[in-house]
PASEBA-1860 file (N, C-alpha, C; in nm, 3 decimals):
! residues 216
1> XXXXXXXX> -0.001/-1.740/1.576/-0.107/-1.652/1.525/-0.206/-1.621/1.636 ~ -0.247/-1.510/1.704/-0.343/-1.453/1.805/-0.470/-1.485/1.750 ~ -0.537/-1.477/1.807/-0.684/-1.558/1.768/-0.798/-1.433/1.691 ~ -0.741/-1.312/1.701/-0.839/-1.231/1.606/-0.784/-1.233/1.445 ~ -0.687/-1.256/1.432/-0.590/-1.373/1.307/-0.630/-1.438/1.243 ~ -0.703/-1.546/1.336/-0.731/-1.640/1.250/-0.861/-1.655/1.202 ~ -0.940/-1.586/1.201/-1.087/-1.528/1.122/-1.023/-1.510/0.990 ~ -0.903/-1.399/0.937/-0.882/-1.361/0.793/-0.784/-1.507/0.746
9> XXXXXXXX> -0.712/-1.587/0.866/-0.640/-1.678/0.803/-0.777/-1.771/0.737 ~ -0.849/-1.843/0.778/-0.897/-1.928/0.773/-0.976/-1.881/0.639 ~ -1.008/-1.745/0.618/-1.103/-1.699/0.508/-0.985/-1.711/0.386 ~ -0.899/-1.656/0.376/-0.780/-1.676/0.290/-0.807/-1.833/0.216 ~ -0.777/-1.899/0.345/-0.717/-2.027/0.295/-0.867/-2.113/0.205 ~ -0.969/-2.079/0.249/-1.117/-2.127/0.211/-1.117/-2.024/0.117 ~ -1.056/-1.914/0.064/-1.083/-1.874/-0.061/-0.984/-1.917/-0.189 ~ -0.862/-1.983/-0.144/-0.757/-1.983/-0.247/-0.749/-2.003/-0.376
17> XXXXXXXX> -0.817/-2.095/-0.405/-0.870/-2.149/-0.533/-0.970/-2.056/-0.601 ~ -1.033/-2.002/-0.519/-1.079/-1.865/-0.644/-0.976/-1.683/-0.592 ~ -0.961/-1.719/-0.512/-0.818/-1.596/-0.491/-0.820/-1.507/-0.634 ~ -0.811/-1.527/-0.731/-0.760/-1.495/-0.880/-0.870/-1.446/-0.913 ~ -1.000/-1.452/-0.887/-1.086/-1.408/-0.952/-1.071/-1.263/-0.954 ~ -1.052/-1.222/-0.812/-1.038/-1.033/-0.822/-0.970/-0.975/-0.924 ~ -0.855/-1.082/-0.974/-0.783/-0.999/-1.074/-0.837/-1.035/-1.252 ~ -0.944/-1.125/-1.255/-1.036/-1.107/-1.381/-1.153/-1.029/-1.415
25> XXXXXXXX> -1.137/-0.924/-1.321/-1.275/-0.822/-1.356/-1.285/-0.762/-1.478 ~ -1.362/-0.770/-1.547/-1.275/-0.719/-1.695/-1.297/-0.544/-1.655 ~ -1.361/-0.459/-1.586/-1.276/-0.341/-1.555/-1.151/-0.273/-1.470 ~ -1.126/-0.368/-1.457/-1.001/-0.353/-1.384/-0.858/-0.414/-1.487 ~ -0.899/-0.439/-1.605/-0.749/-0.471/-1.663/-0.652/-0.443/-1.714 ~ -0.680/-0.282/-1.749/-0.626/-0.187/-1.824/-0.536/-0.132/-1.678 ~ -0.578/-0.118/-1.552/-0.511/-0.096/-1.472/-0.445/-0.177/-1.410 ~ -0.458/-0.307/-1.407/-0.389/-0.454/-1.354/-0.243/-0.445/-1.469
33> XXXXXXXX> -0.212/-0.427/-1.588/-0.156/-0.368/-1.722/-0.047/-0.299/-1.681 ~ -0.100/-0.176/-1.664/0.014/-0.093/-1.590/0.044/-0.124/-1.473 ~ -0.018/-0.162/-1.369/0.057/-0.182/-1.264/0.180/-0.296/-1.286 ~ 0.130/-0.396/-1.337/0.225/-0.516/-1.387/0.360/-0.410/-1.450 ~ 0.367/-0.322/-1.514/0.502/-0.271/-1.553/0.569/-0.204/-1.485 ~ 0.458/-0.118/-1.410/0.477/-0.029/-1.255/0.537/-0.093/-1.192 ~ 0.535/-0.225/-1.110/0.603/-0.280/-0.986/0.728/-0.354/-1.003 ~ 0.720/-0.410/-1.174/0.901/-0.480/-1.172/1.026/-0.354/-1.147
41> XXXXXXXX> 1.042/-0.251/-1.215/1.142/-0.194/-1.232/1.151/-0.131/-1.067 ~ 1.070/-0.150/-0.954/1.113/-0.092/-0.857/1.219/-0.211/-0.729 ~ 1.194/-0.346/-0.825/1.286/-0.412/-0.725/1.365/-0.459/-0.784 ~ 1.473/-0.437/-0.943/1.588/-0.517/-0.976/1.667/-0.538/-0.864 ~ 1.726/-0.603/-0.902/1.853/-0.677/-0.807/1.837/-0.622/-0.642 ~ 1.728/-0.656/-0.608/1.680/-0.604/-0.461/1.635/-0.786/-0.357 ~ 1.694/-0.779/-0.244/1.686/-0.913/-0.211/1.518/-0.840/-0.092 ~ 1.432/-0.902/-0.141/1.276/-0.834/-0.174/1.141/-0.954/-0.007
49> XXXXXXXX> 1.151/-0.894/0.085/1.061/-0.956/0.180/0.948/-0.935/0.101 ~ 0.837/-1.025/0.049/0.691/-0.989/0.028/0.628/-1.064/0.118 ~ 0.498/-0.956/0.195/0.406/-0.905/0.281/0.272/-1.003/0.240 ~ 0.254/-1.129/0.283/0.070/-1.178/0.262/0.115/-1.176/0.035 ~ 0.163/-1.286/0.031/0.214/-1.299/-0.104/0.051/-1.380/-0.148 ~ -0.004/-1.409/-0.108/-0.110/-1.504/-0.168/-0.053/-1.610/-0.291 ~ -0.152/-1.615/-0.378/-0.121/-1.705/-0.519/0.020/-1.670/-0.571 ~ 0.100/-1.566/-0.487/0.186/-1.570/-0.624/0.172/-1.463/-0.732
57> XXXXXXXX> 0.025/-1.415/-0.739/0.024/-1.294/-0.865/0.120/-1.248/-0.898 ~ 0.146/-1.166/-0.778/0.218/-1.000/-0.770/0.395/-1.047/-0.758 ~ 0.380/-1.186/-0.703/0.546/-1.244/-0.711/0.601/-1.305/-0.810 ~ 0.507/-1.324/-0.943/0.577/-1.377/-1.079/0.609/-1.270/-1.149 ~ 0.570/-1.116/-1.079/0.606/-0.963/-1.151/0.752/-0.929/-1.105 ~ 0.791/-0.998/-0.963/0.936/-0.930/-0.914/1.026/-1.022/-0.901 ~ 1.001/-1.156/-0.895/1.060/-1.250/-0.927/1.205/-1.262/-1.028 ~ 1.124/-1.193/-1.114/1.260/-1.204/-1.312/1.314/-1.113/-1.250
65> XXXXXXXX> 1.285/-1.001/-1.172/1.423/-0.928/-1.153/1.485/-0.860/-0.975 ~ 1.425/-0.976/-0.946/1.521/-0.936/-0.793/1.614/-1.055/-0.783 ~ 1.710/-1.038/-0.730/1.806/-1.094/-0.676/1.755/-1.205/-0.578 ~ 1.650/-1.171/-0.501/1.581/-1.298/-0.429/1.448/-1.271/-0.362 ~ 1.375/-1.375/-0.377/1.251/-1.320/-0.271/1.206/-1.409/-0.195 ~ 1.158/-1.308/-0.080/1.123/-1.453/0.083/0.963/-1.395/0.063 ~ 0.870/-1.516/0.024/0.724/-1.467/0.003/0.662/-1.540/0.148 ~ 0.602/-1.442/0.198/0.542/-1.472/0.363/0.377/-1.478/0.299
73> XXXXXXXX> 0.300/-1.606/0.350/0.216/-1.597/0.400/0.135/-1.674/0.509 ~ 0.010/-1.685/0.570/0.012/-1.698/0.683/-0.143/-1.876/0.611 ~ -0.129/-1.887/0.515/-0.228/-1.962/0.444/-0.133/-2.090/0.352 ~ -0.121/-2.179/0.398/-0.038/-2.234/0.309/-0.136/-2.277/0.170 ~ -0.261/-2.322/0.187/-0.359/-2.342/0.074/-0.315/-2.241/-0.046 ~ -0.272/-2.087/-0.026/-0.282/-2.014/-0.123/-0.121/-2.006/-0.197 ~ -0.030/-2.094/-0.050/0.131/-2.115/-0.077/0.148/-2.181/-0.208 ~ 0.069/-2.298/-0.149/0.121/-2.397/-0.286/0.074/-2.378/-0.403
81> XXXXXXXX> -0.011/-2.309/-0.447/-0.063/-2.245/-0.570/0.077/-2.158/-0.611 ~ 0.123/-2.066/-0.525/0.208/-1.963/-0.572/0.339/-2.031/-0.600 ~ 0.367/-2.180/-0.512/0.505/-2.268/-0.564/0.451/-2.281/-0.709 ~ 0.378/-2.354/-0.798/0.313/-2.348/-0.903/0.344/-2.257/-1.012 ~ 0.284/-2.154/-0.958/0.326/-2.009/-1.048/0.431/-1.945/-1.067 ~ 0.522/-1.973/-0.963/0.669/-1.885/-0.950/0.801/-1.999/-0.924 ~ 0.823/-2.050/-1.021/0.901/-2.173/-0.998/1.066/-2.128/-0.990 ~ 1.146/-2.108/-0.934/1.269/-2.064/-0.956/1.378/-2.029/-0.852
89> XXXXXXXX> 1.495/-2.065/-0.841/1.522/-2.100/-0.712/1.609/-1.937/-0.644 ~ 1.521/-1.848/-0.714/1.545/-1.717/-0.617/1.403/-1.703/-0.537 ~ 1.339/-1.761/-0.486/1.181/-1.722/-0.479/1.190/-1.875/-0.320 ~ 1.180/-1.827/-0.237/1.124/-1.887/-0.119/1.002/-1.815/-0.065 ~ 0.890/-1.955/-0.074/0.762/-1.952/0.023/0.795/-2.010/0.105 ~ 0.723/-1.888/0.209/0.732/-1.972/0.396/0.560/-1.943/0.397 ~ 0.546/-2.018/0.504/0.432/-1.947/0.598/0.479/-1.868/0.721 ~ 0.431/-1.736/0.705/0.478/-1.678/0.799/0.384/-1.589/0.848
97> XXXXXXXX> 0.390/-1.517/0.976/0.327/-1.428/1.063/0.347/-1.284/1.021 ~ 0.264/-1.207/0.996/0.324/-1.030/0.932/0.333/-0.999/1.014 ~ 0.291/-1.038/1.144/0.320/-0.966/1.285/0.431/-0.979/1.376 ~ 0.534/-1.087/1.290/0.630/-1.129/1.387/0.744/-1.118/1.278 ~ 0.812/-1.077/1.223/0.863/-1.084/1.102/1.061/-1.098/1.216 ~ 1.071/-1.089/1.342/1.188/-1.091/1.415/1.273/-1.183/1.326 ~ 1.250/-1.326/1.255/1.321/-1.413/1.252/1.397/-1.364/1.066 ~ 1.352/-1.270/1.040/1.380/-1.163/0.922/1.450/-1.038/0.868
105> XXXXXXXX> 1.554/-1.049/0.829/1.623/-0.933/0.845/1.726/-0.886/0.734 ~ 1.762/-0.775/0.752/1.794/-0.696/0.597/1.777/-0.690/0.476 ~ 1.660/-0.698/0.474/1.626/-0.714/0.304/1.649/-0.518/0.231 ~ 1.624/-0.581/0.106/1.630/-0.445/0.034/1.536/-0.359/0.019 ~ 1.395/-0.461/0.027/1.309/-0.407/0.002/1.192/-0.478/0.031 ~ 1.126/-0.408/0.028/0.982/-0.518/0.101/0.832/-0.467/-0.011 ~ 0.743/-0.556/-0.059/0.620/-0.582/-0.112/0.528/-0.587/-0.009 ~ 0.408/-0.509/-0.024/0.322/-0.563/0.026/0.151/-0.515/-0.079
113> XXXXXXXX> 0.124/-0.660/-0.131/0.008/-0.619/-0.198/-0.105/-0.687/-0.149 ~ -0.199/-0.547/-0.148/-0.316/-0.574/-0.098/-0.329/-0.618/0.039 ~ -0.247/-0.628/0.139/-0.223/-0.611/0.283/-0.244/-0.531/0.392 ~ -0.229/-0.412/0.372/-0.249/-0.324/0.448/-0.335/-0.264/0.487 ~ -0.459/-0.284/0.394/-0.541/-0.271/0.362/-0.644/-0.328/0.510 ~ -0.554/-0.470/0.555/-0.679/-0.571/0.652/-0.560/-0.554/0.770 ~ -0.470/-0.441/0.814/-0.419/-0.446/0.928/-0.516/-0.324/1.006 ~ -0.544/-0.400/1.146/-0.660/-0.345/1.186/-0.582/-0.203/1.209
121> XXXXXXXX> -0.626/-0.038/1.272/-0.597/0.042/1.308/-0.511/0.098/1.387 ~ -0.546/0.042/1.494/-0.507/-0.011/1.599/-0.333/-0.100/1.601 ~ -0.339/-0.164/1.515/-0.185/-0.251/1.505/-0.114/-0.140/1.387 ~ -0.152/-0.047/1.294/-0.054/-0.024/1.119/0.066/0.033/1.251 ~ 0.094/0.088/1.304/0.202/0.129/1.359/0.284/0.007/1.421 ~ 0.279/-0.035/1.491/0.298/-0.165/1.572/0.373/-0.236/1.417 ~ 0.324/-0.259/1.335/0.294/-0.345/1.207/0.473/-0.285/1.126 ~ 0.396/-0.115/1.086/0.495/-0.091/1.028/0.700/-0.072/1.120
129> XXXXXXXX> 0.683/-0.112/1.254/0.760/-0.061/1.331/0.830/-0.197/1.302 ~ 0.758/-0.317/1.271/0.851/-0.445/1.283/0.886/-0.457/1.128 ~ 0.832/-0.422/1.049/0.850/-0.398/0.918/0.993/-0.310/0.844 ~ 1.009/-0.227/0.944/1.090/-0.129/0.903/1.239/-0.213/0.985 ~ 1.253/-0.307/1.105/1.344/-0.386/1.172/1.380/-0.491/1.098 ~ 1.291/-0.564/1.010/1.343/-0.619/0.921/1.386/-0.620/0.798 ~ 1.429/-0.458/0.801/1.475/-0.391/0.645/1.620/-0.285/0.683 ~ 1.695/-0.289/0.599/1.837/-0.225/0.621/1.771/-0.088/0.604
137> XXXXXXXX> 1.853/-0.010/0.657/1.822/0.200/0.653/1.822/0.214/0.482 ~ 1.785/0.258/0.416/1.715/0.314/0.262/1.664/0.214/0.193 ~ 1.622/0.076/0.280/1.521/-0.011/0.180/1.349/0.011/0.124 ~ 1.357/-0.006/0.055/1.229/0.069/-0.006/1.076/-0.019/-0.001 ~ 0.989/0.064/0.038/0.869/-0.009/0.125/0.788/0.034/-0.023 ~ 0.668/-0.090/-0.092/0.624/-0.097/-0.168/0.479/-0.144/-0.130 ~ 0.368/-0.060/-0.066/0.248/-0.112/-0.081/0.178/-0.066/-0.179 ~ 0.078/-0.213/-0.215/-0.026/-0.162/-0.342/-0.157/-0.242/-0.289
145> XXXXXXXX> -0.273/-0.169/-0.334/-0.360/-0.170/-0.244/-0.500/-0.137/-0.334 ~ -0.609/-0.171/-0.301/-0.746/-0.101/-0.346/-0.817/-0.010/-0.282 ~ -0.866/0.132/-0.400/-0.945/0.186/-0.391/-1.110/0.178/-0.351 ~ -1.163/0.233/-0.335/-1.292/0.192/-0.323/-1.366/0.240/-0.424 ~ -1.436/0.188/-0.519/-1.493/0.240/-0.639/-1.626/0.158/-0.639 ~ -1.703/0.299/-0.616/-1.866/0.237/-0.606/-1.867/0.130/-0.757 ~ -1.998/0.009/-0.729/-2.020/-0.055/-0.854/-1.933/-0.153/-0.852 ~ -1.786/-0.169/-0.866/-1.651/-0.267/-0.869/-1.618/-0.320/-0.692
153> XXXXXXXX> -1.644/-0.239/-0.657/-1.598/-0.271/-0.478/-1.706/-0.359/-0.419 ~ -1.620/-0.458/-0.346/-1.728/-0.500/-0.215/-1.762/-0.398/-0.140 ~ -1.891/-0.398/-0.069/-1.934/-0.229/-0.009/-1.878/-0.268/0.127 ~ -1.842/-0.171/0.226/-1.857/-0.182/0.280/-1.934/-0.186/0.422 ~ -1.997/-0.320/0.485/-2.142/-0.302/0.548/-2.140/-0.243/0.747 ~ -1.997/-0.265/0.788/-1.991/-0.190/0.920/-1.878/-0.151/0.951 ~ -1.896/-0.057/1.073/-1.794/-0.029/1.085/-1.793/0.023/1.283 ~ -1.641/-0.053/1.347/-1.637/-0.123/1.433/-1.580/0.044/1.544
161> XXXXXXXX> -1.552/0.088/1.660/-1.491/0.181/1.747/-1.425/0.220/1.691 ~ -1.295/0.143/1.637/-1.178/0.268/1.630/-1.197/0.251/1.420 ~ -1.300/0.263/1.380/-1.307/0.300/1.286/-1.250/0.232/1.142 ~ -1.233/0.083/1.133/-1.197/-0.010/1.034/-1.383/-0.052/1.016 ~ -1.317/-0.096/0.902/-1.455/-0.109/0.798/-1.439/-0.242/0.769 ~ -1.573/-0.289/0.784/-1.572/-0.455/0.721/-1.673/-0.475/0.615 ~ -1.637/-0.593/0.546/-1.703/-0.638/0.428/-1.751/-0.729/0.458 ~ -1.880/-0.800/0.401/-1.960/-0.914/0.382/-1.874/-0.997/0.263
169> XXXXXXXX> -1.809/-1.108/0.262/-1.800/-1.163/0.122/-1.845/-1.276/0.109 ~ -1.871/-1.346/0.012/-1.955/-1.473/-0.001/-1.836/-1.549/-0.113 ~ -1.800/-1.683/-0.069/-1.754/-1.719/-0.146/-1.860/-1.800/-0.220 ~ -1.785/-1.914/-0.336/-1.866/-1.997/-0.386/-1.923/-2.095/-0.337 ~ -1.822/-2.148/-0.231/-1.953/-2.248/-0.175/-2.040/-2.171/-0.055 ~ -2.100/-2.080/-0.096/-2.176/-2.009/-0.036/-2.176/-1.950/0.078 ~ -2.039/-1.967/0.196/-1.994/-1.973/0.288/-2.027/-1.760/0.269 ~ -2.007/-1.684/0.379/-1.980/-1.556/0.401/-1.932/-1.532/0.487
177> XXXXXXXX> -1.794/-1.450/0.494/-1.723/-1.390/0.577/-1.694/-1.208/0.633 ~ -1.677/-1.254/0.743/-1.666/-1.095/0.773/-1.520/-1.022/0.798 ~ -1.458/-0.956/0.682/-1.352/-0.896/0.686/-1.320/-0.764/0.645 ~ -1.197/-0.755/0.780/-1.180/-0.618/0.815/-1.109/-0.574/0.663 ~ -1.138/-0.491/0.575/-1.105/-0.376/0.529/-1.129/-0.210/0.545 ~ -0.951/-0.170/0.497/-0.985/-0.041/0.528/-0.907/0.058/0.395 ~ -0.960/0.167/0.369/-0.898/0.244/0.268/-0.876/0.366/0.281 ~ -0.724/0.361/0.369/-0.643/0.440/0.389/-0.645/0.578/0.299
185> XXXXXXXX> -0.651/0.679/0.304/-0.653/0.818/0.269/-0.451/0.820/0.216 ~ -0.412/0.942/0.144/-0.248/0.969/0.130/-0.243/1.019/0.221 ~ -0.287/1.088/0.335/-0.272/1.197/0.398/-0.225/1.125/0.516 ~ -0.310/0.951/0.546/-0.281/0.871/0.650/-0.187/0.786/0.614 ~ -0.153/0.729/0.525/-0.041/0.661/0.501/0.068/0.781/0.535 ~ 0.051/0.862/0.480/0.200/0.953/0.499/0.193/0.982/0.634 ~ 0.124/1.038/0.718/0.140/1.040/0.880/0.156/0.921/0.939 ~ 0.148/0.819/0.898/0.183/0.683/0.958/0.339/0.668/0.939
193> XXXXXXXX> 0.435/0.676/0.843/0.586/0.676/0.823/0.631/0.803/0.814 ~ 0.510/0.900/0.904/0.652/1.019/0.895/0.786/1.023/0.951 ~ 0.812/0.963/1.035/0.923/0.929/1.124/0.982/0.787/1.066 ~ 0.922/0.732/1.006/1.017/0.566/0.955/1.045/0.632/0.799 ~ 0.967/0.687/0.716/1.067/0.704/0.613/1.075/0.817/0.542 ~ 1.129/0.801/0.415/1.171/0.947/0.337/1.084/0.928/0.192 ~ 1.131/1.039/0.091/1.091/1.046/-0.001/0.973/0.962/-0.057 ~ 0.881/0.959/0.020/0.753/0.895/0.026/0.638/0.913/-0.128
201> XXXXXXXX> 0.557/0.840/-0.237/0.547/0.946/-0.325/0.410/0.838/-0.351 ~ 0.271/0.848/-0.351/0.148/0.780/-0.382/0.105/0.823/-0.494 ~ 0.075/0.706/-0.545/0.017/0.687/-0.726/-0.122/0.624/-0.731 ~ -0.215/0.643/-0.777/-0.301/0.600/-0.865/-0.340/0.593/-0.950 ~ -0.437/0.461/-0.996/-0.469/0.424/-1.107/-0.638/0.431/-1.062 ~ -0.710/0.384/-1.179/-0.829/0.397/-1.160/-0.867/0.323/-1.040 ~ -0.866/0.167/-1.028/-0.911/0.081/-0.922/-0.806/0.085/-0.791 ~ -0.701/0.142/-0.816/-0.600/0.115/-0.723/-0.504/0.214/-0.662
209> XXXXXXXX> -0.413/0.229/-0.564/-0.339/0.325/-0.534/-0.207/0.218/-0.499 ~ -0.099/0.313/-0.441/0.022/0.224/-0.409/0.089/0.348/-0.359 ~ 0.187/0.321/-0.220/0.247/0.360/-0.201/0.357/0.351/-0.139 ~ 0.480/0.438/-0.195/0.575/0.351/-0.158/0.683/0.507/-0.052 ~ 0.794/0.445/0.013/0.852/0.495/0.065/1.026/0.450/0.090 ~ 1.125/0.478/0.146/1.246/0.436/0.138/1.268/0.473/0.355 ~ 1.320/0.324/0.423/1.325/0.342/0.507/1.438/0.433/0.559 ~ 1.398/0.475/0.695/1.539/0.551/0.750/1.601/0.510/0.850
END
């Protein structure tokens, strides 16, 4: 892990145990709802890389119907919560690097929730180039991600040269961290895989967007 890394590792792992809270906002549940029905039917029987898996949420949704999943993250604190939640012997947690994914290869399809979001500017190409090496030609790329919605959103308080945005967050034991988020436009996700993939197609919901693509 490179050492500008380990600022979001270390915040991860010191948040794990409340990790879950983002997904009890009570305005956000009507869209947490649909997305939950939204994301199974896109990986049946798909042998499924997921991207910064955290707790597990988003991997007890693809779990019942992929064929297998390798859940990467770079926090083991938030690992063993997600062994917990997703018990079943198609479902391997590693700790792993999103930046090095070499030791990974041909999957069907790849997850990534809420990830892309904290790859600095500077690396989403770099990022998506090793992403797309560890996926066979028409595997299908699945990011889901947050909007920014005044009122519900952490604000965001700066913003650095090449234009990523950071947040103030405070956990409970009062600790505050400074992390890079950013909220990608459709216009930039799609110029980012114009050349890695096809039939590319972005959805939103009220709090959230997702977008997905099929590699080439």
């Amino acid at each position: 892990m490179s050492a500008p890394d380990r600022p979001m590792r270390a915040y991860y792992a010191a948040r794990a145990l409340e990790y879950d809270n983002v997904y009890r906002k009570p305005e956000r549940q009507a869209d947490l709802r649909a997305i939950e029905q939204w994301v199974s039917p896109r990986f049946v029987g798909a042998r499924v890389l997921e991207i910064a898996c955290g707790t597990g949420y988003w991997t007890q949704f693809i779990a019942p119907v992929a064929l297998h999943v390798t859940a990467l993250d770079a926090a083991p604190e938030t690992l063993d919560i997600a062994r917990g939640r997703v018990p079943g012997s198609n479902v391997e947690f590693l700790v792993g690097d999103a930046y090095d994914l070499s030791q990974h290869a041909s999957f069907d399809a790849a997850f990534l929730g809420f990830w892309f979001s904290h790859v600095p500017r500077a690396r989403q190409r770099a990022f998506l180039l090793g992403l797309n090496a560890a996926l066979r030609p028409g595997a299908k790329v699945v990011m889901l991600d947050n909007r920014y919605v005044e009122g519900s959103s952490t604000p965001v308080s700066e913003r650095d040269a090449d234009g990523n945005g950071y947040q103030e967050r405070r956990l409970d034991d009062g600790s505050t961290h400074r992390v890079l988020k950013n909220f990608p436009s459709e216009h930039e996700l799609r110029s980012l895989v114009a050349d890695l993939g096809e039939r590319a197609a972005f959805t939103t919901w009220n709090y959230y967007w997702a977008f997905e693509y099929l590699t080439m």
